[in-house]
Backbone as CSV, one residue per row, in Angstrom:
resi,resn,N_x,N_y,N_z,CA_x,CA_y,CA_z,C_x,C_y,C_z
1,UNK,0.839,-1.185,0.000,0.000,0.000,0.000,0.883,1.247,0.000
2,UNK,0.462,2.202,-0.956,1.381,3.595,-0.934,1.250,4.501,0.149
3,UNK,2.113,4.593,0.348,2.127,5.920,1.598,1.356,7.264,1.793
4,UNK,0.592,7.486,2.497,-0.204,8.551,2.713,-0.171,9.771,3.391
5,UNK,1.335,9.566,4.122,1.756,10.266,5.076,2.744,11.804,3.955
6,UNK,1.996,13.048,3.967,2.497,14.136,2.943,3.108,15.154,4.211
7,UNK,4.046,15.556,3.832,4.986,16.126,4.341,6.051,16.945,3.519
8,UNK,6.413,18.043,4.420,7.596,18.791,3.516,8.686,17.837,3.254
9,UNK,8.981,17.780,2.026,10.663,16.786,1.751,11.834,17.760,1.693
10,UNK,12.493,17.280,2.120,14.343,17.941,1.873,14.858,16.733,1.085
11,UNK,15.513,17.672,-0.198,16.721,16.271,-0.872,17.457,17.520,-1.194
12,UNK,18.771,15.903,-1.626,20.349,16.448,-2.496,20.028,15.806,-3.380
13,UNK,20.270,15.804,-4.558,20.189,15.543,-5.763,21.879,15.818,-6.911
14,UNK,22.149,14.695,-7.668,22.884,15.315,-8.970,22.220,14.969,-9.702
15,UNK,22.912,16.280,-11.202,22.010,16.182,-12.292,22.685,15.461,-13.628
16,UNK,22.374,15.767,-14.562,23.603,14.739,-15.822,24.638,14.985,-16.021
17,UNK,24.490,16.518,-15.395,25.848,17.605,-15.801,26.973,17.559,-14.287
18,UNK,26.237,16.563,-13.223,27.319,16.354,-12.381,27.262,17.471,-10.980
19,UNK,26.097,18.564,-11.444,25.865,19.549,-10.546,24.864,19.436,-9.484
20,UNK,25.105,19.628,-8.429,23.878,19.326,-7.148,23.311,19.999,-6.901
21,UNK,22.032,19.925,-6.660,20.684,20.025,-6.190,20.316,19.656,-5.058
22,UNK,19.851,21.182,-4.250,19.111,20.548,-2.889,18.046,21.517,-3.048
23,UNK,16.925,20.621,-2.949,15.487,21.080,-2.872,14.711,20.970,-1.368
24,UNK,14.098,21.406,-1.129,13.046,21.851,0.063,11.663,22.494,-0.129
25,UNK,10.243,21.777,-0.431,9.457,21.559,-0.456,8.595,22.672,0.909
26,UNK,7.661,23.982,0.178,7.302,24.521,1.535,6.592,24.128,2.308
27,UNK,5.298,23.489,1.697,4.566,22.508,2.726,4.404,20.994,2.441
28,UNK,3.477,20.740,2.944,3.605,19.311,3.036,2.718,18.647,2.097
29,UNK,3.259,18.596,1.243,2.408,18.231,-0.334,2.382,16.444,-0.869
30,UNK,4.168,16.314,-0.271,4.344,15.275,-1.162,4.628,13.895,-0.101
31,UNK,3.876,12.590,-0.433,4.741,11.624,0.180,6.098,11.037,-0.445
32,UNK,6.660,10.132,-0.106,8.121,9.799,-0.610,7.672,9.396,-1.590
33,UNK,6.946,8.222,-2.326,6.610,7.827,-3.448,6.494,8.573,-4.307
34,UNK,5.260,9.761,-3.958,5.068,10.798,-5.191,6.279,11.587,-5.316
35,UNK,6.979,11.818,-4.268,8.947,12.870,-4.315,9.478,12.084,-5.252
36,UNK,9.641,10.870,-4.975,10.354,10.219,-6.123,9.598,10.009,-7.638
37,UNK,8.663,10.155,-7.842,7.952,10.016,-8.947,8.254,11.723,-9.706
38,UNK,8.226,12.561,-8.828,7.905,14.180,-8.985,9.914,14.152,-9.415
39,UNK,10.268,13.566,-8.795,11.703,14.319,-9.086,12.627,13.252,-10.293
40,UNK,11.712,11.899,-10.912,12.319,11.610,-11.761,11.547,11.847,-12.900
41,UNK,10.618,12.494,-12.835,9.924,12.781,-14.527,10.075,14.521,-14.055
42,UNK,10.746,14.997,-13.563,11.201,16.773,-13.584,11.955,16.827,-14.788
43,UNK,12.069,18.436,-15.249,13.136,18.436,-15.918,14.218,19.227,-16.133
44,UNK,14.761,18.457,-14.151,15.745,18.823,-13.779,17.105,17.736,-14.517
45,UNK,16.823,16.973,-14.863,17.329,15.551,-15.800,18.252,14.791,-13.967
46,UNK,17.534,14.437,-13.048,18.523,14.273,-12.105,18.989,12.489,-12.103
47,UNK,20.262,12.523,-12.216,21.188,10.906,-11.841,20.445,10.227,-10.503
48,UNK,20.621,11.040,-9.368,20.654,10.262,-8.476,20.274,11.402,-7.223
49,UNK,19.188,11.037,-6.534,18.359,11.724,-5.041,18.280,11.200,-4.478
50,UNK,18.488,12.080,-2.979,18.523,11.419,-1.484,17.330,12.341,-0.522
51,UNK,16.607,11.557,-0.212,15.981,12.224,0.615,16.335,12.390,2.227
52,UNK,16.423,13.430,2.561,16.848,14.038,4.179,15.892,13.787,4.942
53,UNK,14.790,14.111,4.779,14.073,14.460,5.865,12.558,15.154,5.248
54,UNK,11.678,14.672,6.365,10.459,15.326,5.993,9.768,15.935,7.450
55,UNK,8.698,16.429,7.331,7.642,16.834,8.355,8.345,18.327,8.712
56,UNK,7.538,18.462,9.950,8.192,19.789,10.919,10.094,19.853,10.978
57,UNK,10.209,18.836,11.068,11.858,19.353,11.640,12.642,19.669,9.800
58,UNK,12.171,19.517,9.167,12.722,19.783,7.587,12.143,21.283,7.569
59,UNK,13.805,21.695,7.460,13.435,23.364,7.319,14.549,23.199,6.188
60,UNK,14.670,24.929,5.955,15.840,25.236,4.827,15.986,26.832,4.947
61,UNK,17.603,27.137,5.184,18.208,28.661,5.250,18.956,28.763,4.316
62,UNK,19.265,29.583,3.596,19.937,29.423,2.373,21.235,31.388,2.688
63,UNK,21.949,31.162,2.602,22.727,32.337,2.846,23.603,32.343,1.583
64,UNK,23.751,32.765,0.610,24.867,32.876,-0.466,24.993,34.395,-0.832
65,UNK,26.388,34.804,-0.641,26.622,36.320,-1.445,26.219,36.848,-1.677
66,UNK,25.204,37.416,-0.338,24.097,38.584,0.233,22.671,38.260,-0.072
67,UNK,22.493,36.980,-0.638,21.244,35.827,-0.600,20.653,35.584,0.122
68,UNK,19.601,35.733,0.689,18.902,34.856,1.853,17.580,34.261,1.742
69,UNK,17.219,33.350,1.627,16.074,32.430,1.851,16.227,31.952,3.532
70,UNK,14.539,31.648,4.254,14.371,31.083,5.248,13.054,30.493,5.061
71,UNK,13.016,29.198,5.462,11.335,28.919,6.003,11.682,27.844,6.654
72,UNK,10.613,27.629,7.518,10.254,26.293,7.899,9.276,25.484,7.965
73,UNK,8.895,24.560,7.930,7.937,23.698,7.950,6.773,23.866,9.204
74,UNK,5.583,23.573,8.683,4.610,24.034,9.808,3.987,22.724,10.255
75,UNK,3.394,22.215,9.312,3.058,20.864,9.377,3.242,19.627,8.476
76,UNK,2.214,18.521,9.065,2.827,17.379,8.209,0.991,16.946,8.041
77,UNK,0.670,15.598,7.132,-0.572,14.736,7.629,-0.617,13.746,7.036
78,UNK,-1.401,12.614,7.872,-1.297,11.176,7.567,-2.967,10.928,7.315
79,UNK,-3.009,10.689,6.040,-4.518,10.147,5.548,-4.283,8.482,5.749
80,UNK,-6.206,8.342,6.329,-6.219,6.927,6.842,-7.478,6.723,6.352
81,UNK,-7.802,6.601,5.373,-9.160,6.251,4.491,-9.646,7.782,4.661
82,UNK,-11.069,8.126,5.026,-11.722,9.996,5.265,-10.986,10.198,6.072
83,UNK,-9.929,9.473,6.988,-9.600,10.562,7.974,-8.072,11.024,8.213
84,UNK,-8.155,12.242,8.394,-6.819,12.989,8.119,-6.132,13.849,9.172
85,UNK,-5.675,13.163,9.813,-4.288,14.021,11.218,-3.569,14.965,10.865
86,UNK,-3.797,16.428,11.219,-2.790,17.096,11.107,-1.142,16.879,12.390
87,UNK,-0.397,17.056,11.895,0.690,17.103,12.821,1.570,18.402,12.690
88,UNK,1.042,19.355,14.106,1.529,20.948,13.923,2.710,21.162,14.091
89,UNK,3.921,21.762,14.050,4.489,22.041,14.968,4.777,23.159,15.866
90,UNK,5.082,22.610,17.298,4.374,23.254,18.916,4.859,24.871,18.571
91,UNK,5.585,24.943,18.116,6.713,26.345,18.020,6.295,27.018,16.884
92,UNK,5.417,27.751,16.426,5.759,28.405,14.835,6.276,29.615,14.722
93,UNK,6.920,30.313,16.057,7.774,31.274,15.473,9.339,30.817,15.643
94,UNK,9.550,29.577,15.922,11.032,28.855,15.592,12.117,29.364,14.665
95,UNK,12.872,29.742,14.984,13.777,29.740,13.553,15.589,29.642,14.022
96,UNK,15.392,28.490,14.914,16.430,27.943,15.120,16.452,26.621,14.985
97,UNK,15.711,25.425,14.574,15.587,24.270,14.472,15.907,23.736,13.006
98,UNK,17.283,23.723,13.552,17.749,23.387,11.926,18.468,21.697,12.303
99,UNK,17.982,20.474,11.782,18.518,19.442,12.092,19.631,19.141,12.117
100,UNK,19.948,19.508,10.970,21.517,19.480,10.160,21.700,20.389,9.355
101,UNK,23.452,20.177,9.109,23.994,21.329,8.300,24.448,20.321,7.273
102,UNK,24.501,21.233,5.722,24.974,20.625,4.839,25.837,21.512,3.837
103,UNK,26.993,21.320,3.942,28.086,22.355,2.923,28.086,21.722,1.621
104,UNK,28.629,22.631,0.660,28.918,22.211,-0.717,30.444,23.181,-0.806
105,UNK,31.091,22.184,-1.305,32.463,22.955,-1.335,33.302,22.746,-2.392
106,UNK,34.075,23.697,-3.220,35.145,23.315,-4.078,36.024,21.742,-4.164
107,UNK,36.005,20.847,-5.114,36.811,19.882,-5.022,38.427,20.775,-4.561
């Protein structure tokens, strides 16, 4: 049975050209099945994706050469035939809950 549980996704991704991709999803749209379905018929042309993380704790800050992106994830939900759980998270003016860090750096 496919997964029902939709949530914000975080991935890394490369593409044909060898260049990486990290995407972050603002709400909670996609389950893993449909992420992987959504990110191999894109046409981003991507080799190979990893998914990080989903729900509330999948955020994304982006800082590059006077760049800034921030958001975070608010919620998540798990459909169970009509019925549908939201899962909030307790904090929504958070903006320190970053799970992990992830660099990209010059070979």
């Amino acid at each position: 049975m496919k997964s029902r549980w939709l949530a914000n996704r975080t991935f890394v991704a490369k593409d044909d050209l060898g260049r990486v991709v990290i995407g972050t999803t603002k709400e909670a749209f996609f389950s893993l099945d449909r992420l992987a379905e959504f990110l191999k018929t894109s046409p981003l042309n991507l080799k190979v994706a990893l998914n990080l993380d989903g729900g509330p704790v999948a955020c994304r800050s982006v800082r590059l050469n006077g760049y800034r992106q921030k958001f975070y994830a608010r919620w998540e939900s798990q459909a169970d035939g009509n019925t549908v759980s939201l899962l909030r998270w307790p904090i929504s003016e958070a903006n320190w809950a970053m799970p992990m860090v992830l660099t990209v750096e010059r070979k």
